[in-house]
C-alpha positions as CSV (number, residue, x, y, z in Angstrom):
1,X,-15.4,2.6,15.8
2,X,-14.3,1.6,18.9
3,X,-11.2,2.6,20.6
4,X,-9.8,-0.9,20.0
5,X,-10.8,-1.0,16.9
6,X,-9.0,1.8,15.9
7,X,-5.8,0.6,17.7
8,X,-6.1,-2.8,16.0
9,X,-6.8,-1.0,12.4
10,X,-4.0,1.3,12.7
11,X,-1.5,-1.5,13.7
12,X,-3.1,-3.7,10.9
13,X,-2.0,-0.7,8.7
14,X,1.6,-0.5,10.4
15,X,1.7,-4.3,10.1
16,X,1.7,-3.9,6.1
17,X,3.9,-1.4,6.0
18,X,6.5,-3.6,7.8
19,X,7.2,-0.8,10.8
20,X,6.2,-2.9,13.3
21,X,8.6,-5.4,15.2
22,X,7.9,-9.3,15.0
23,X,6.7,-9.5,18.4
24,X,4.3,-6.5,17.8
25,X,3.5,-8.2,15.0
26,X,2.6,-11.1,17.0
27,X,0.6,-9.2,19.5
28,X,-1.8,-7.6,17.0
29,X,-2.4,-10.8,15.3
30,X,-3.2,-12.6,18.5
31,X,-5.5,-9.7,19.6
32,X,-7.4,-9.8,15.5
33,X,-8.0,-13.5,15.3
34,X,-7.8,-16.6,17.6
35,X,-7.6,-19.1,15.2
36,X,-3.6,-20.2,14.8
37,X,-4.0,-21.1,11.8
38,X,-4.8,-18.2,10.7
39,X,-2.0,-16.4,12.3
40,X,0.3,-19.6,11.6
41,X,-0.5,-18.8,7.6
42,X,0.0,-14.8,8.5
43,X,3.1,-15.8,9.7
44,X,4.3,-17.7,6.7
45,X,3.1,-14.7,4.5
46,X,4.9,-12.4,5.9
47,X,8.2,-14.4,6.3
48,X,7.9,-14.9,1.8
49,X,7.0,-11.1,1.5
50,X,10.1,-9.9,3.5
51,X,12.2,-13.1,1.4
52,X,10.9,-11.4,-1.9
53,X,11.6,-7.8,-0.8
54,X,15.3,-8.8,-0.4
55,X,15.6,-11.0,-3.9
56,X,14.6,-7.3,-5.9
């Protein structure tokens, strides 16, 4: 693995954890995919994911 791909795997794994900030967040998706629909979706999922965490 590359050194950026050990950056990007390690803040994908932060990322799921929920330690990183929403504009780290942000970053790392921008740097994994170009698409923004894809990052418009990862957005959305991650906005319901912390909405359920607070509901239980």
């Amino acid at each position: 693995m590359t050194e950026k791909e050990l950056r990007l795997t390690k803040g994908i794994h932060n990322l799921v954890r929920g330690t990183l900030t929403w504009e780290e967040s942000w970053k790392l998706l921008s740097e994994v995919v170009e698409s923004k629909e894809w990052i418009c979706f990862w957005e959305l999922e991650i906005l319901l994911f912390k909405y359920y965490n607070r509901l239980n």
